[in-house]
C-alpha positions as CSV (number, residue, x, y, z in Angstrom):
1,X,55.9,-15.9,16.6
2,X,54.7,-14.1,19.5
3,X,51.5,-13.8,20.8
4,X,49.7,-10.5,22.0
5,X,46.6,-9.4,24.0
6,X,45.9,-12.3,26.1
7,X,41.7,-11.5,26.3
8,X,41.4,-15.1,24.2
9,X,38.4,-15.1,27.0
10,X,36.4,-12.6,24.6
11,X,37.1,-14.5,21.4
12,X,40.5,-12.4,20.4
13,X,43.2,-13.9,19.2
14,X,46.1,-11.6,17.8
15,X,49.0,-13.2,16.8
16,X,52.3,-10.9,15.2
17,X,55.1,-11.5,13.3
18,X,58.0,-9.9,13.9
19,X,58.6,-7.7,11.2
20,X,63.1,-8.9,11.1
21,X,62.4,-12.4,10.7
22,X,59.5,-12.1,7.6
23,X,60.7,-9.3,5.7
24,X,59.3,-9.4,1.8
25,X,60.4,-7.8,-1.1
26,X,58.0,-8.7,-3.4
27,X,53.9,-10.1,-2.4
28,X,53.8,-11.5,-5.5
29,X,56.6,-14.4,-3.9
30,X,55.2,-14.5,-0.4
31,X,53.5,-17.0,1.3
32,X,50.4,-16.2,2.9
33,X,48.8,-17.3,6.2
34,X,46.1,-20.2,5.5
35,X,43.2,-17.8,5.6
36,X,44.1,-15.6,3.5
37,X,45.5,-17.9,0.9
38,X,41.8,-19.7,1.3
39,X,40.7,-16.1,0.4
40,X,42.8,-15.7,-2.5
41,X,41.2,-19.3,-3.8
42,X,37.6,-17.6,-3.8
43,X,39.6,-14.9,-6.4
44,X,40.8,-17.8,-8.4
45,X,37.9,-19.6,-8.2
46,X,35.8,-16.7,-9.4
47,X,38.4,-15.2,-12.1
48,X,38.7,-12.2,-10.4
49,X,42.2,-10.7,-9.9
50,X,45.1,-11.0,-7.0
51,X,46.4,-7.8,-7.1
52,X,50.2,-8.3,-5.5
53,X,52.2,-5.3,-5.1
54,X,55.0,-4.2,-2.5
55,X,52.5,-2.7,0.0
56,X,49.0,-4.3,0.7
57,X,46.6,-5.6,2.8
58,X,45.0,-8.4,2.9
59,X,42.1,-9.3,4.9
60,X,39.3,-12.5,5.2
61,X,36.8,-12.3,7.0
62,X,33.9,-14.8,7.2
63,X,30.4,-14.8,8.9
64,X,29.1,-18.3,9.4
65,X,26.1,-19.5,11.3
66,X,23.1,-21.6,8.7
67,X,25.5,-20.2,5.8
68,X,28.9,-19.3,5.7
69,X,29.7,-15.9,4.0
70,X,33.4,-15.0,2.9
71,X,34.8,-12.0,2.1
72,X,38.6,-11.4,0.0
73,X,40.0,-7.5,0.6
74,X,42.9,-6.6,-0.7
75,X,44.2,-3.2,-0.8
76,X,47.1,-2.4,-2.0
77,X,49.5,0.7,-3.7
78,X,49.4,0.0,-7.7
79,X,52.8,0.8,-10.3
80,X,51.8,4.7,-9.9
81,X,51.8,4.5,-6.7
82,X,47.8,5.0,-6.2
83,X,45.9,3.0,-3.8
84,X,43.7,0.3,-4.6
85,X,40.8,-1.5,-3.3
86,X,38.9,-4.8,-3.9
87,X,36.4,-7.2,-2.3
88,X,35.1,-10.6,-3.3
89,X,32.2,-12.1,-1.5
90,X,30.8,-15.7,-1.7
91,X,27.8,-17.1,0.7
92,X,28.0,-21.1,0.8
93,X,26.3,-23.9,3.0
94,X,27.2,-24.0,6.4
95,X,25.5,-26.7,8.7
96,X,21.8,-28.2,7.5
97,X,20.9,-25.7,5.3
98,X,21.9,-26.4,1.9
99,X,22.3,-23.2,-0.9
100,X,24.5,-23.4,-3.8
101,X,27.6,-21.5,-3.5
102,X,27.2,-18.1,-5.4
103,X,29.3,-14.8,-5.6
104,X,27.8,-12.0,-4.1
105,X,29.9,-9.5,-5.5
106,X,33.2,-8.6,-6.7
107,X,34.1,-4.4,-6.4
108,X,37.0,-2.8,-6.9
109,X,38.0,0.9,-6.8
110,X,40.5,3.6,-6.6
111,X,40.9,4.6,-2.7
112,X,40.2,8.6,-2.2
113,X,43.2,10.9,-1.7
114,X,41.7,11.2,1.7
115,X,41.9,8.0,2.7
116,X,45.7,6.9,0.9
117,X,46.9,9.3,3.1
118,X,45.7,8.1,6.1
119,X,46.5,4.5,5.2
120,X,50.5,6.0,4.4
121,X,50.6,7.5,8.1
122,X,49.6,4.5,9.3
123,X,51.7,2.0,7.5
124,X,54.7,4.3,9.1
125,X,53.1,3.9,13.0
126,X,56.6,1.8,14.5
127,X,53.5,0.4,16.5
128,X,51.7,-1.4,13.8
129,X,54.3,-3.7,13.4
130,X,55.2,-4.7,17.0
131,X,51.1,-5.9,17.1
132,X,50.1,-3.8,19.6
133,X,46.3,-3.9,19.4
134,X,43.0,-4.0,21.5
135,X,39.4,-4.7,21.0
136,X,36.3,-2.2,21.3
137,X,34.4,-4.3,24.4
138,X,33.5,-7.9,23.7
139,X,32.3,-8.9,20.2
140,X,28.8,-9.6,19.4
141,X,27.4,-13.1,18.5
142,X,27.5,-13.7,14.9
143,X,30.8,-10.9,14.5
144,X,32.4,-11.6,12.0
145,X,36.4,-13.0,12.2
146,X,38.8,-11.3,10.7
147,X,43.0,-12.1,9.7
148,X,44.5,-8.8,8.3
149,X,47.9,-9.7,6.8
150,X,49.9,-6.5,6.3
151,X,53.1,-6.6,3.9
152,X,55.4,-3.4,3.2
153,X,59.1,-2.6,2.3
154,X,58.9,-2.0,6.4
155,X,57.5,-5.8,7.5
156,X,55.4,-7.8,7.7
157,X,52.4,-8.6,10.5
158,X,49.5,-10.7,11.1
159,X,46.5,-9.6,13.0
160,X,43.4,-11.9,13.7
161,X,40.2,-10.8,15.6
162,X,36.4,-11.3,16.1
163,X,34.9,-7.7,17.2
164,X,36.2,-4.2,16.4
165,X,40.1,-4.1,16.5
166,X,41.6,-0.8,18.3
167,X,44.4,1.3,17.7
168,X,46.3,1.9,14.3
169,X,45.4,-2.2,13.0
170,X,42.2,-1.0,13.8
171,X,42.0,1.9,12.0
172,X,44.1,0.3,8.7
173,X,41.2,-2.6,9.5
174,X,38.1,-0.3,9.6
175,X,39.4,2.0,6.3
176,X,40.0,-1.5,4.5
177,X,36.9,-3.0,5.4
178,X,34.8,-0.1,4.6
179,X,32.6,-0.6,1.7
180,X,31.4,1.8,-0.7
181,X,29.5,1.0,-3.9
């Protein structure tokens, strides 16, 4: 594994895999990084799907301070070749204060044409997968951290951030997490 963007100083860790030595066939037979596959327990957890396909992303990201809020995205290109999209949130105790652990909601949606094009030219960038990436300034308090796993025919990458990731992660990151009801 090698490690990229030393600014650890502002809270930014990215870590890459190199994209020969993880290659994957199939998602449905990979093996995740921990925080994602703690993401795919909220799905399970909640009998909601785990959509596994070829190409997708998959992305926690959690929000914690009196509670802890979670969030499972997964986006990835269905049998037709259509992109998907789907979020789970769950809020659950985090420190002294004590609320029962509930769903906030589960979504899912077809991605526009718009927007599955961009993600397609992106998924090509020879960049993506050598984890070059930056951050926007330093993050806020209370950001939000963030591991994007990204699996294609192409390779395979990890990303993890707190902040607003840069360059084509960021944009795969910001079109992923953007939420529309």
């Amino acid at each position: 594994m090698k490690r990229h963007a030393p600014s650890l100083l502002i809270g930014l860790a990215i870590m890459a895999c190199s994209p020969q030595d993880q290659r994957v066939g199939n998602a449905a037979h990979a093996t995740f990084e921990p925080e994602i596959e703690r993401s795919l327990r909220i799905r399970r957890d909640r009998g909601q799907p785990i959509p596994m396909a070829t190409s997708a992303i998959y992305i926690d990201s959690v929000v914690a301070h009196h509670t802890r809020s979670e969030a499972s995205t997964i986006v990835w290109r269905d049998d037709d070749g259509h992109w998907q999209w789907s979020q789970v949130a769950e809020t659950a105790s985090e420190g002294s204060l004590e609320v029962d652990r509930r769903l906030d909601y589960a979504l899912t949606r077809q991605l526009s044409e718009n927007d599955a094009g961009t993600l397609d030219r992106l998924l090509e960038a020879r960049s993506l997968f050598r984890g070059d990436a930056r951050l926007s300034g330093e993050p806020n308090v209370g950001a939000a951290f963030h591991v994007m796993e990204i699996v294609t025919p192409r390779g395979r990458i990890v990303y993890r951030w707190t902040g607003r990731l840069l360059g084509e992660a960021g944009m795969i990151a910001d079109l992923a997490l953007k939420r529309t009801d």
